[in-house]
VOBA-1610 file (N, C-alpha, C; in pm, whole numbers, padded with zeros to 5 digits, always signed):
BEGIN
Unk-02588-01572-01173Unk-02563-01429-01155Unk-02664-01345-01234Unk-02674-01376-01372Unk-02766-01288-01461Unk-02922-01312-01372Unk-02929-01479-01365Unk-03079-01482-01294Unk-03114-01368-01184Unk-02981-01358-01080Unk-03017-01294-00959Unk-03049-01158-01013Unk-02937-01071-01117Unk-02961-00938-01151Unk-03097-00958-01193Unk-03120-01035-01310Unk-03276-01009-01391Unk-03400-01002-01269Unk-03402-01042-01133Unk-03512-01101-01046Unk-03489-00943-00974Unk-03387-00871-00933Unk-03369-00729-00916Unk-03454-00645-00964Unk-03437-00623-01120Unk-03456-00556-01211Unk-03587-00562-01192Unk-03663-00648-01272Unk-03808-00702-01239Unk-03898-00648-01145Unk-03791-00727-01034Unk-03831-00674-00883Unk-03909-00550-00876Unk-03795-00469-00892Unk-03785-00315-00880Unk-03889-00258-01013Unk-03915-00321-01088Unk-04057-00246-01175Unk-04149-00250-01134Unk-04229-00389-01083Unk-04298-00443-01015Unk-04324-00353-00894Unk-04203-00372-00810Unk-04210-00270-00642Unk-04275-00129-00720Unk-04212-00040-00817Unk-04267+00051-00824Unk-04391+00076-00885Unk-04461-00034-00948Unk-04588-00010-01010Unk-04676-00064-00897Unk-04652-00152-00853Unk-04753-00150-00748Unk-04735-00044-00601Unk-04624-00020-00562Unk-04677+00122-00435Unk-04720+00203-00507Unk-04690+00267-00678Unk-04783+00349-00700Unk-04949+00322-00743Unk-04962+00181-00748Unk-05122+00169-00721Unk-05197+00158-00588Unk-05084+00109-00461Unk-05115+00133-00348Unk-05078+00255-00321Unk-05066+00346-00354Unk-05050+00469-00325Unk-05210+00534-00363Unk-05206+00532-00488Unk-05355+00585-00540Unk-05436+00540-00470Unk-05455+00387-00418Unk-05606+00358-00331Unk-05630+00429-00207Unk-05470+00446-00138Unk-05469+00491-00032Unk-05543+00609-00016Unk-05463+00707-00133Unk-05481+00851-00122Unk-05623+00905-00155Unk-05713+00781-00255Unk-05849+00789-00285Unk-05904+00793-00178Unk-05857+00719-00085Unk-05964+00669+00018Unk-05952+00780+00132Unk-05818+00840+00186Unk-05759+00942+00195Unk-05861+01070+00175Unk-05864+01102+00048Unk-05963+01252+00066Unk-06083+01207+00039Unk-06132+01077+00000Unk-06256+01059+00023Unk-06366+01058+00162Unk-06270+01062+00289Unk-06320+01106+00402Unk-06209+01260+00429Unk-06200+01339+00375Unk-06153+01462+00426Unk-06064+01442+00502Unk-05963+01416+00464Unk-05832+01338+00543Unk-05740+01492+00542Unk-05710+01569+00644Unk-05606+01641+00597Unk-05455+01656+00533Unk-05435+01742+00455Unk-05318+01717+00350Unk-05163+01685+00401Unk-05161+01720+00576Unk-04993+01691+00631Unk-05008+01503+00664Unk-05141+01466+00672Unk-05162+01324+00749Unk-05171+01273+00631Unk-05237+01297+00479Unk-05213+01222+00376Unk-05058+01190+00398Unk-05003+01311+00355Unk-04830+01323+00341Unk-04793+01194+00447Unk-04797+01204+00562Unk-04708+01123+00664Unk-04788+00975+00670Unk-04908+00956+00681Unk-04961+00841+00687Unk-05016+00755+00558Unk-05038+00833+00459Unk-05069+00724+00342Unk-04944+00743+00252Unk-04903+00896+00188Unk-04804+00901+00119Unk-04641+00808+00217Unk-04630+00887+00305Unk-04494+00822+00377Unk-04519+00714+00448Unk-04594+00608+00470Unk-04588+00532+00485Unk-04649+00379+00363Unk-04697+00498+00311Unk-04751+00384+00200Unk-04582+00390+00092Unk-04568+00474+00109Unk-04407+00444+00000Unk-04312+00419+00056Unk-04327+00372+00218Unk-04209+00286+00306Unk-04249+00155+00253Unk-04410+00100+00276Unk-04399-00019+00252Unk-04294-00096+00179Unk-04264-00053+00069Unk-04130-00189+00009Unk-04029-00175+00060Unk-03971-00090+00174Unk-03865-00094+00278Unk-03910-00255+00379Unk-04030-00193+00447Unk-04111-00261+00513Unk-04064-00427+00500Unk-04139-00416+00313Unk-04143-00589+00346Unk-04052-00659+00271Unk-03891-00589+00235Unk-03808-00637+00196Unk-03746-00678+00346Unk-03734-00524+00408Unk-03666-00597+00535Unk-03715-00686+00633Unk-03831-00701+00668Unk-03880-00843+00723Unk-03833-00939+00694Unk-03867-00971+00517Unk-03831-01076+00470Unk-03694-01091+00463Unk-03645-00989+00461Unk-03451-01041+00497Unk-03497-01099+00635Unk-03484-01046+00741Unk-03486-01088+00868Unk-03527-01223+00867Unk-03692-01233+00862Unk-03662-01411+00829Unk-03629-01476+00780Unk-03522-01438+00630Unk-03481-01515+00588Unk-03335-01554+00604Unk-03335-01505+00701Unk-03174-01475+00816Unk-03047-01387+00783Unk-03074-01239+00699Unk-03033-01137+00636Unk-03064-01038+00713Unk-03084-01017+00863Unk-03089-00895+00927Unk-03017-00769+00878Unk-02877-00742+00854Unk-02811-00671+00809Unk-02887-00601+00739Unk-02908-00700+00587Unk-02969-00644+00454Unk-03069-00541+00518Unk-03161-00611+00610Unk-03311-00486+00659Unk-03211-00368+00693Unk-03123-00374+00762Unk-03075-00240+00826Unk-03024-00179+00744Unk-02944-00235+00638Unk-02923-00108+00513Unk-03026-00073+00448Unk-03065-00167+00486Unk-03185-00071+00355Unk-03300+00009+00420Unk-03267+00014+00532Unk-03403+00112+00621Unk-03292+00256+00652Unk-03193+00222+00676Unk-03095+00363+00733Unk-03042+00399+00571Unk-03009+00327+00454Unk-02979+00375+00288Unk-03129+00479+00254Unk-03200+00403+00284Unk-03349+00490+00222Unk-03359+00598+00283Unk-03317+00607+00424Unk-03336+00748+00456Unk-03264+00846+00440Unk-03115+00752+00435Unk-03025+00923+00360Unk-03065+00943+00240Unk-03120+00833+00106Unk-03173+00871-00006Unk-03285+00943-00002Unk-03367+00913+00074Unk-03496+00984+00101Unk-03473+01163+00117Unk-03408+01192+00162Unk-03321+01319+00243Unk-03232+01371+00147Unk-03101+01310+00064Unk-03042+01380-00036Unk-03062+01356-00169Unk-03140+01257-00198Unk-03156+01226-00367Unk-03302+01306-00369Unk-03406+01172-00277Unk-03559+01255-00324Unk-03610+01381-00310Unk-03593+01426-00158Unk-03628+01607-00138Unk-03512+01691-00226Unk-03405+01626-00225Unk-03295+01716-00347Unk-03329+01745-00502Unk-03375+01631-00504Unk-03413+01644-00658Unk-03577+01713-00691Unk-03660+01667-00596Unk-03788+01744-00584Unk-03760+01858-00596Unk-03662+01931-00505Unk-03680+02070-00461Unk-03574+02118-00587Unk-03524+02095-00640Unk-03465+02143-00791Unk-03574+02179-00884Unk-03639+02086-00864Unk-03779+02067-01025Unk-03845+02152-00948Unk-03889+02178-00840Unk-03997+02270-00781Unk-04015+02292-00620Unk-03972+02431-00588Unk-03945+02470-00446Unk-04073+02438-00368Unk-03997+02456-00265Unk-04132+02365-00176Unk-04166+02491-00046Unk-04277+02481-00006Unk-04276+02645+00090Unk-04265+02535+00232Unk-04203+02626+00307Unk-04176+02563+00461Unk-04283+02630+00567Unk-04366+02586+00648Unk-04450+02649+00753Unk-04349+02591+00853Unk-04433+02650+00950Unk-04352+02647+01088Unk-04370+02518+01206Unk-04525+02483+01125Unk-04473+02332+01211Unk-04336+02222+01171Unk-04349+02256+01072Unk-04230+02164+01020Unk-04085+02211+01115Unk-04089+02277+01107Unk-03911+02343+01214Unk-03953+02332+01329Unk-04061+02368+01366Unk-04133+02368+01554Unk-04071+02257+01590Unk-04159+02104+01515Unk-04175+01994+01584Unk-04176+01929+01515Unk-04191+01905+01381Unk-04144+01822+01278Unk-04027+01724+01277Unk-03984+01829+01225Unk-03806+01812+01183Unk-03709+01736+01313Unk-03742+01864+01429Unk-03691+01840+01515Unk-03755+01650+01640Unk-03810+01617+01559Unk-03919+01508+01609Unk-03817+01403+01539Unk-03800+01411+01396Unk-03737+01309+01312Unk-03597+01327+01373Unk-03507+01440+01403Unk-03368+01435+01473Unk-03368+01366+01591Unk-03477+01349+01680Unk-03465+01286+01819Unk-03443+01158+01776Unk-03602+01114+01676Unk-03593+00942+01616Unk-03404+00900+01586Unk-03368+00964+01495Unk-03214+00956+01440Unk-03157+00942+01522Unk-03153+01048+01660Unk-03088+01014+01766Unk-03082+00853+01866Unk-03182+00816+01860Unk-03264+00729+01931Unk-03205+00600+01869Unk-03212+00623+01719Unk-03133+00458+01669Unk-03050+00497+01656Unk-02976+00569+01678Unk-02814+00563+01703Unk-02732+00530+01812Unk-02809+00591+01912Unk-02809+00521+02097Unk-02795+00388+02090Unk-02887+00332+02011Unk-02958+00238+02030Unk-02854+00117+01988Unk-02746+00147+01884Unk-02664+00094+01812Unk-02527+00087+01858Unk-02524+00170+02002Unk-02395+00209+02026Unk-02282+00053+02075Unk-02353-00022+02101Unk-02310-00141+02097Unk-02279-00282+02020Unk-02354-00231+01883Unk-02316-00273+01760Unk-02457-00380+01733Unk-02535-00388+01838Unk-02630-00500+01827Unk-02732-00394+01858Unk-02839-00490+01816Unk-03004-00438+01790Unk-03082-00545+01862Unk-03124-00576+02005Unk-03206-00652+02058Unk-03385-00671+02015Unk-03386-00779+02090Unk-03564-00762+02030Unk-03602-00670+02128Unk-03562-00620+02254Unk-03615-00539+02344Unk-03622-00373+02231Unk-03471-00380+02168Unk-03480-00240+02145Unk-03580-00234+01991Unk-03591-00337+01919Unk-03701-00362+01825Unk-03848-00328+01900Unk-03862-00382+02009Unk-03989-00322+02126Unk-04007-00169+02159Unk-03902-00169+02176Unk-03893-00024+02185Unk-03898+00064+02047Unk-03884+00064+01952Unk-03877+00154+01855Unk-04036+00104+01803Unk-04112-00038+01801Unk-04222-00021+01779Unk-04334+00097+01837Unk-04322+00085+01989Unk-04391+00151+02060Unk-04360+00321+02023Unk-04255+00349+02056Unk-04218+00497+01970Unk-04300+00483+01871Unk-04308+00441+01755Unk-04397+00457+01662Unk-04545+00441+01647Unk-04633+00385+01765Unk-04730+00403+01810Unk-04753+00552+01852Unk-04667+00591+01960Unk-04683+00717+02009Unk-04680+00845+01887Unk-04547+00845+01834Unk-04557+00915+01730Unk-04646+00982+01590Unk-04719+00859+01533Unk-04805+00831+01470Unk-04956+00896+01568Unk-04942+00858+01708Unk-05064+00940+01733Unk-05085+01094+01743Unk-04890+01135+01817Unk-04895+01320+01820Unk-04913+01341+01697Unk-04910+01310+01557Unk-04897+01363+01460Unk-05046+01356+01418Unk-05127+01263+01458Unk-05259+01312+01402Unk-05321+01386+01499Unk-05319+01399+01640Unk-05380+01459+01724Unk-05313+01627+01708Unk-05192+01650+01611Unk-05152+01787+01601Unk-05189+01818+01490Unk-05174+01728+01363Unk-05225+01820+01215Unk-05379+01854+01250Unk-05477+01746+01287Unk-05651+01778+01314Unk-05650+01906+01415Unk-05557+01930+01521Unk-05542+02019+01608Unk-05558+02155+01571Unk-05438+02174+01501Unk-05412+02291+01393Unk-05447+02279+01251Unk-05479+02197+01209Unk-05553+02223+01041Unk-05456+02302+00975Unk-05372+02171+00916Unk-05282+02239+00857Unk-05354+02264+00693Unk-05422+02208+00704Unk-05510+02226+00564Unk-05561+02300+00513Unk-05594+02405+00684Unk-05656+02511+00637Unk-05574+02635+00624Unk-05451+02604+00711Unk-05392+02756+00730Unk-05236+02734+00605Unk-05268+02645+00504Unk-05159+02624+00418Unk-05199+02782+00318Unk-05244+02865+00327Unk-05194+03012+00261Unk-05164+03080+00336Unk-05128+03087+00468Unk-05113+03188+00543Unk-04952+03174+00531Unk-04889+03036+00473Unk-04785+03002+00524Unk-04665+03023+00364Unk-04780+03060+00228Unk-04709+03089+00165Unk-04633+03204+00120Unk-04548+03220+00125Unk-04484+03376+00100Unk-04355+03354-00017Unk-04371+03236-00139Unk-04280+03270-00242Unk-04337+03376-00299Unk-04254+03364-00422Unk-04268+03490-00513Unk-04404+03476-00561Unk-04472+03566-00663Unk-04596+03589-00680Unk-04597+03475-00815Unk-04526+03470-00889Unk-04496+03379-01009Unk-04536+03226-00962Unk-04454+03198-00880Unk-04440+03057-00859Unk-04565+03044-00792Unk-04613+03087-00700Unk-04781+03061-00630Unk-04877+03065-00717Unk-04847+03179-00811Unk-04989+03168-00927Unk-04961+03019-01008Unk-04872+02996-01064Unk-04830+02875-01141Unk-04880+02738-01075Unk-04828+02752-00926Unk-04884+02634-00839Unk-05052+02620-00838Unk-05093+02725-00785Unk-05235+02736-00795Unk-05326+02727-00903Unk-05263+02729-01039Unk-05298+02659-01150Unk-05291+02552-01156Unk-05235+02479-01093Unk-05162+02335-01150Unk-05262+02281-01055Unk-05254+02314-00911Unk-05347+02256-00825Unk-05512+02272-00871Unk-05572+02351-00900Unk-05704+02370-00949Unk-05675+02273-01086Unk-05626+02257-01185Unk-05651+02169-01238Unk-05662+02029-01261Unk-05549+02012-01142Unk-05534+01854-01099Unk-05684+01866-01027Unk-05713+01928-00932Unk-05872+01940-00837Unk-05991+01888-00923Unk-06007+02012-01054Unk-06084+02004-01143Unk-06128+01837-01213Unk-06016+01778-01240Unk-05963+01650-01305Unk-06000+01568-01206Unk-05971+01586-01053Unk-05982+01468-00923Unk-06135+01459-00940Unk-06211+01560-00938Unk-06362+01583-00937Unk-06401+01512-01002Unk-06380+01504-01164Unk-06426+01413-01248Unk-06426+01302-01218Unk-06279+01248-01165Unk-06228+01119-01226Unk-06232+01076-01069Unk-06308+01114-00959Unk-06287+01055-00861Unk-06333+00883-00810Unk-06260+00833-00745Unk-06246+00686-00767Unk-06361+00686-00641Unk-06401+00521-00633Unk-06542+00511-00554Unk-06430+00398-00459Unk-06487+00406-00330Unk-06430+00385-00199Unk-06385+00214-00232Unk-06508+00141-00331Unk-06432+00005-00353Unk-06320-00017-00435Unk-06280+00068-00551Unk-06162+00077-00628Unk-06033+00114-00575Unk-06080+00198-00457Unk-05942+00207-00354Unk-05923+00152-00296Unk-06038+00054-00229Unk-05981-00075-00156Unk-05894-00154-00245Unk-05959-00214-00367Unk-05935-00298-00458Unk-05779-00250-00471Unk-05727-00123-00545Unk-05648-00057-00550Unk-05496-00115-00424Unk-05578-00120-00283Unk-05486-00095-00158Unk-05430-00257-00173Unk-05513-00364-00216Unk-05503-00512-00173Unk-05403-00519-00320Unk-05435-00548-00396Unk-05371-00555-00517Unk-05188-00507-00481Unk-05249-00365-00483Unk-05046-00297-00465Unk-04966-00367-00362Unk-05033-00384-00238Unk-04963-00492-00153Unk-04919-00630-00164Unk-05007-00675-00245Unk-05011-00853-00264Unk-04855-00844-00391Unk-04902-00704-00440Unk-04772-00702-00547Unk-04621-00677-00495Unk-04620-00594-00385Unk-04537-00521-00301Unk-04511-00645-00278Unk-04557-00779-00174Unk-04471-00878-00120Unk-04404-00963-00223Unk-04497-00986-00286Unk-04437-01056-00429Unk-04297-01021-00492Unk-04262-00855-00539Unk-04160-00821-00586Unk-04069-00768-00471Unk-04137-00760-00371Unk-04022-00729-00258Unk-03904-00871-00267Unk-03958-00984-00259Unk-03941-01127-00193Unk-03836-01135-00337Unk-03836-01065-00452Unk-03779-01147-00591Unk-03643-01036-00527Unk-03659-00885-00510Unk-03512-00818-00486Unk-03421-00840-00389Unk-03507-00888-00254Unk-03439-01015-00158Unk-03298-01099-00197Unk-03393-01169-00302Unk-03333-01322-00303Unk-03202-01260-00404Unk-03263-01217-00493Unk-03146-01131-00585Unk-03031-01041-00526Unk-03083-01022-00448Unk-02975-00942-00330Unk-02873-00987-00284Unk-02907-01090-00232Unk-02842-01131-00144Unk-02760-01250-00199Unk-02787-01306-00369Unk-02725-01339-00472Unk-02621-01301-00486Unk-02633-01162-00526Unk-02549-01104-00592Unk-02397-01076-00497Unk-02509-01060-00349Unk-02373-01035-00262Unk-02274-01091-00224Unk-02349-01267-00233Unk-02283-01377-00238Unk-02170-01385-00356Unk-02225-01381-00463Unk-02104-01407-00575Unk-02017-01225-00645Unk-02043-01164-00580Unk-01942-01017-00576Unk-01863-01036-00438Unk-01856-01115-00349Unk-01822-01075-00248Unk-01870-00960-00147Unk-01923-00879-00207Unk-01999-00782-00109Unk-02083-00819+00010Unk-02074-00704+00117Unk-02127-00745+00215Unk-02346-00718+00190Unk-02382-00783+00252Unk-02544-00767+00306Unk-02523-00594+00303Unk-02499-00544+00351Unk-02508-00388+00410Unk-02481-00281+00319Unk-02380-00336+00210Unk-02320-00228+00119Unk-02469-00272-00016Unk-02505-00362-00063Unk-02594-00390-00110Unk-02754-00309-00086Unk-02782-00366+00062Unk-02886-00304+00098Unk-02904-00109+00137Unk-02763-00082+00138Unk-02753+00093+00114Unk-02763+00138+00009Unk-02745+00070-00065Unk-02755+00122-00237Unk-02853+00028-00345Unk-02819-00079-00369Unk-02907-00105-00476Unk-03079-00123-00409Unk-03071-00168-00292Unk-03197-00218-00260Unk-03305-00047-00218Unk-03178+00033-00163Unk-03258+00116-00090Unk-03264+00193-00193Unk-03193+00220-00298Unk-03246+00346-00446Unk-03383+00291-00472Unk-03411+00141-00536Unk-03488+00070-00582Unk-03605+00091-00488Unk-03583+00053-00330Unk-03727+00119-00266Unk-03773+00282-00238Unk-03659+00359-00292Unk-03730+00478-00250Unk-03731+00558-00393Unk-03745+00466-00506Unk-03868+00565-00608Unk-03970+00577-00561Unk-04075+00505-00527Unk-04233+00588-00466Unk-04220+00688-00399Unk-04084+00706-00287Unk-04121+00838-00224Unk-04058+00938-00341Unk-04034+00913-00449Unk-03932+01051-00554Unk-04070+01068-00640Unk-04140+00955-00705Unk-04220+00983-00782Unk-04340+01040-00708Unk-04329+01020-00574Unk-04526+01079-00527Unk-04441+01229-00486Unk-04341+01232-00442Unk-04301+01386-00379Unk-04277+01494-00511Unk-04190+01411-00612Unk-04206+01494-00716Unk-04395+01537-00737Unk-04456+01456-00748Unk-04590+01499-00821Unk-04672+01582-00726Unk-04636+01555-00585Unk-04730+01591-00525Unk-04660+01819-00451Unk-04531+01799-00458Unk-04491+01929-00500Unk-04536+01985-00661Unk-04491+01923-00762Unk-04551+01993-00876Unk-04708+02074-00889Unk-04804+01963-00757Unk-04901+02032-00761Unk-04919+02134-00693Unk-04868+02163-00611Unk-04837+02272-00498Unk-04894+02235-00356Unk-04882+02086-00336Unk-04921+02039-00244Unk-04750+02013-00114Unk-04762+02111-00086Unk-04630+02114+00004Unk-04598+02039+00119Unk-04732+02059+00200Unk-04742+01976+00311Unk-04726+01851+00262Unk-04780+01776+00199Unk-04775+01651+00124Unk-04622+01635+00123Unk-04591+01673-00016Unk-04444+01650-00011Unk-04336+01585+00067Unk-04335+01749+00156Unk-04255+01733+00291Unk-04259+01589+00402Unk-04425+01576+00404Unk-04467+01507+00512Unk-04458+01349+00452Unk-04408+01325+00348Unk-04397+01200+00205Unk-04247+01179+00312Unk-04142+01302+00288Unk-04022+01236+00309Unk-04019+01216+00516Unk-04085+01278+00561Unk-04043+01312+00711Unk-04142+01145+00782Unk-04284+01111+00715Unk-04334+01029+00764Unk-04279+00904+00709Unk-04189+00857+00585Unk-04130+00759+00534Unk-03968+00729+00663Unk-03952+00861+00677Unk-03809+00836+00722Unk-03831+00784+00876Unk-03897+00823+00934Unk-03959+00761+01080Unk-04028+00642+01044Unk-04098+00630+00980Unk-04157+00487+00965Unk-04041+00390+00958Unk-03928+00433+00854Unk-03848+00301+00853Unk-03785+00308+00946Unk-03719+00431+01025Unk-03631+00423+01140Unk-03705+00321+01298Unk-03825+00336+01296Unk-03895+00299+01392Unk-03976+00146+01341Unk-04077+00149+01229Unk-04131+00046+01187Unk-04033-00067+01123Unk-03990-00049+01011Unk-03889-00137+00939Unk-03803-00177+01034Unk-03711-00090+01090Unk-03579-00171+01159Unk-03647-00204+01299Unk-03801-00170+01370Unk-03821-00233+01445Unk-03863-00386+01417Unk-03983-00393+01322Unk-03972-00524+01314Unk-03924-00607+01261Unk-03783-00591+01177Unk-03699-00670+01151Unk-03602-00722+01267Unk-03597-00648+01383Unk-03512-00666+01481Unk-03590-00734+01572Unk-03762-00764+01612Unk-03853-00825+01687Unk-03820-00960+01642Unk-03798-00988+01480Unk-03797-01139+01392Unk-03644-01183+01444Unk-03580-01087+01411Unk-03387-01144+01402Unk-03308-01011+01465Unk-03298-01047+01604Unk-03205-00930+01655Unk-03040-00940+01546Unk-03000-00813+01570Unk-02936-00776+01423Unk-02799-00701+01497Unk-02655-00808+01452Unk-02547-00766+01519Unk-02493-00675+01401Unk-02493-00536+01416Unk-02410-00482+01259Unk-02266-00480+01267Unk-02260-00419+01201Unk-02111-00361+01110Unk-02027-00295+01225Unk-01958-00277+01239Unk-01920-00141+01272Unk-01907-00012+01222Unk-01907-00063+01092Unk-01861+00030+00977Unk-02038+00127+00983Unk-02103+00047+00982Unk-02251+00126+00994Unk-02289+00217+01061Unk-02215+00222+01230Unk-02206+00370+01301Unk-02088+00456+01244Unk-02018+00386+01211Unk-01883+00524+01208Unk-01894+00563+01036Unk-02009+00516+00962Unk-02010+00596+00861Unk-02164+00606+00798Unk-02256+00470+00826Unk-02385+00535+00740Unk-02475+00591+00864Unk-02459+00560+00959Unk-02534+00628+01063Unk-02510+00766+01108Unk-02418+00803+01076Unk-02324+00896+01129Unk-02350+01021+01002Unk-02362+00940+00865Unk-02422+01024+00753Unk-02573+01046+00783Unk-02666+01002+00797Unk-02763+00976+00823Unk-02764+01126+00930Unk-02735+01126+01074Unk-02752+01204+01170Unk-02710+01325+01052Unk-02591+01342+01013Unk-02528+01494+00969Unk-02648+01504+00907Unk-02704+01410+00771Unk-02792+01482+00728Unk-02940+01540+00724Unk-02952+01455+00864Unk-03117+01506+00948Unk-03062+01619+00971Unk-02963+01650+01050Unk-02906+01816+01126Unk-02884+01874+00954Unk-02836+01842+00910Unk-02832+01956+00762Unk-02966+02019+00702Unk-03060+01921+00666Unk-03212+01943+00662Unk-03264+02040+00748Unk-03216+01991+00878Unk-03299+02081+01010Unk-03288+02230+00995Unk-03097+02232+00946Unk-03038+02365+00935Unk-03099+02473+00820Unk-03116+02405+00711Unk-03174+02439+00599Unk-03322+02515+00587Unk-03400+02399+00638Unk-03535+02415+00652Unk-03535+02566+00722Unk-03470+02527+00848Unk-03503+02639+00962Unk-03470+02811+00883Unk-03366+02803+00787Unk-03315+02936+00750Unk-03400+02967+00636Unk-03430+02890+00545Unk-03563+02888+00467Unk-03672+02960+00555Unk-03705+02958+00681Unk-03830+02965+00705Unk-03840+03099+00780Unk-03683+03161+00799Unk-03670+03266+00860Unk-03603+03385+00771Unk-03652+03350+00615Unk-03581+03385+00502Unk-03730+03424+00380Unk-03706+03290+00345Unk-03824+03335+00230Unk-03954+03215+00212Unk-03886+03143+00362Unk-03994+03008+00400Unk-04002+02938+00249Unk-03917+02964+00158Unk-03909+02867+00030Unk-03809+02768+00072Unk-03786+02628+00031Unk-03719+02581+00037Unk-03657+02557-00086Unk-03580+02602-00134Unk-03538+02629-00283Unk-03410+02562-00351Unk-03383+02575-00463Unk-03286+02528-00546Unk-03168+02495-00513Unk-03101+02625-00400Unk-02952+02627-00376Unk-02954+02479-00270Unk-03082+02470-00145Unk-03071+02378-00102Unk-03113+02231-00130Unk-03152+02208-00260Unk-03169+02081-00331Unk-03061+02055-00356Unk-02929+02173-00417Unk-02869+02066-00533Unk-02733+02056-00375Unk-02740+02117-00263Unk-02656+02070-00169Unk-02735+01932-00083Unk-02812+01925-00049Unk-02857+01796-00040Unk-02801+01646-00163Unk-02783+01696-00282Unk-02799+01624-00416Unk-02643+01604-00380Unk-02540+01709-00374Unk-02440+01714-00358Unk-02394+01581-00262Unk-02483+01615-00111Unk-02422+01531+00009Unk-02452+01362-00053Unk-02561+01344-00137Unk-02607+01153-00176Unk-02508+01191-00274Unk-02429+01265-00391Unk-02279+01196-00479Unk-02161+01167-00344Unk-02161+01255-00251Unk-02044+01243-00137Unk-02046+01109-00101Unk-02139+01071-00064Unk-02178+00982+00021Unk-02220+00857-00072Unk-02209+00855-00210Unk-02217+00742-00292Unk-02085+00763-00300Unk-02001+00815-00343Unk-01872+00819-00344Unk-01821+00727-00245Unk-01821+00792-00094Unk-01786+00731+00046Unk-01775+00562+00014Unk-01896+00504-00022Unk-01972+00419-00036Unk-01854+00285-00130Unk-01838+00405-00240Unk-01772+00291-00355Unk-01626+00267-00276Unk-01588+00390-00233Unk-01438+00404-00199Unk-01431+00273-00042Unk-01532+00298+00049Unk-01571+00176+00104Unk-01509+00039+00036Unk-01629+00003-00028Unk-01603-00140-00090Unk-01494-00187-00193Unk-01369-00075-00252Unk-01252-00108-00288Unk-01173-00082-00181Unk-01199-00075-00089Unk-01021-00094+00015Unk-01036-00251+00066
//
């Protein structure tokens, strides 16, 4: 028992020191070709801080733990949604533009929709694993053929309208982090070096919270699912808390945002697709009529939020962090009260 906790623990230092060194190579390499700041956000930030979703849940899948992948790809995204943007947007408001409500947001509610359809029968085929890959082909391409489209990079002041305080403060913070990137900018082989390293580490400590996992579930009695909603999926979604915290502190908004919106599609589509291509995956029941079902409310809560933010003071601010923060205690609550009946 102690072995399995200690290989967790570990795990989970490990997972987070290396996505945040695969994070840095990425993001080096990232503005080292003029990468715009919503496609950093969704393609290196949110998908580089899915990875330990990624390759925990594979490796459940082959290691005949399907379940485990599915909590922990549908846990990360309600954490992703009420712990990480909740707690970000407490420490520092985030400004909302209008692609995000256009087609954003409303892009990630269809995905939500889509694996929920998809589930209505309690099983996950390799067809519908086929299917959610290909969605994520498509997806991944409107989103770069729309940020390069519109340059969100360029029209990110047109879109700020907080108070005069908080923009000057941001715009300090950003010119100095800039100032500092200039100096200290990394050369295209250190970000490779950087990208191979964090991954080789990523499978490594993914493979130790696995085995520990699914330990533990064994001798608590707990199921694969209640495990992989909580311990596995908190543990994989620090990279998206620590890059969204930092990358709002700098006043990099698009980033941020596009950290939690490109993580949460990646796992809805990538993770639980190819865990379901390896090991089609019969769930719970309990998984539609309560974490899926949380999951949808809280894409539509976000949606609701965002949208009044943006027809308000386009801040996304405090009152709606600590109700997000609110819905992940509800819903950890839900959770415990779950596993004592």
């Amino acid at each position: 028992m102690w072995l399995a906790a200690l290989a967790i623990l570990i795990g989970l230092a490990i997972l987070v020191w290396s996505a945040d060194v695969f994070i840095d190579g990425a993001t080096a390499l990232a503005k080292k070709f003029s990468v715009p700041s919503f496609l950093i956000g969704v393609l290196i930030l949110g998908i580089g801080t899915s990875a330990p979703e990624m390759v925990v849940s594979v490796l459940a899948a082959i290691e005949g733990s399907p379940e485990l992948a599915l909590g922990n790809a549908y846990g990360s995204n309600i954490i992703n949604i009420a712990l990480v943007l909740g707690a970000t947007v407490l420490i520092s408001p985030i400004i909302i533009r209008r692609g995000i409500v256009k087609r954003d947001l409303p892009l990630l509610l269809l995905i939500t929709v889509i694996a929920a359809w998809q589930l209505r029968d309690g099983t996950l085929s390799q067809a519908d694993g086929i299917v959610l890959l290909i969605l994520l082909v498509a997806v991944l391409g409107l989103q770069i053929i729309m940020s390069i489209r519109e340059g969100y990079h360029e029209h990110e002041d047109d879109m700020v309208v907080a108070s005069a305080d908080l923009e000057h403060s941001n715009n300090l913070v950003h010119l100095n982090n800039s100032e500092s990137l200039e100096k200290l900018e990394p050369s295209v082989t250190r970000g490779l070096v950087s990208l191979i390293i964090g991954m080789l580490m990523l499978v490594a400590s993914s493979r130790a919270i696995v085995w520990g996992a699914v330990e533990l579930a064994t001798l608590w009695g707990l199921s694969e699912l209640i495990i992989g909603l909580t311990i596995v999926a908190v543990g994989t979604s620090l990279p998206e808390l620590v890059s969204s915290l930092s990358a709002a502190r700098k006043g990099e908004h698009d980033m941020a945002l596009g950290n939690i919106i490109g993580s949460n599609i990646f796992n809805t589509l990538a993770v639980v697709g190819l865990a379901t291509v390896i090991a089609p995956i019969a769930a719970d029941p309990v998984i539609l009529s309560r974490d899926v079902m949380a999951m949808g409310v809280l894409t539509i809560l976000l949606v609701t939020l965002c949208a009044f933010a943006f027809t308000t003071k386009r801040q996304f601010g405090r009152t709606s962090g600590a109700t997000l923060v609110l819905f992940f205690m509800g819903y950890t609550a839900w959770l415990i009260q779950s596993v004592s009946m």
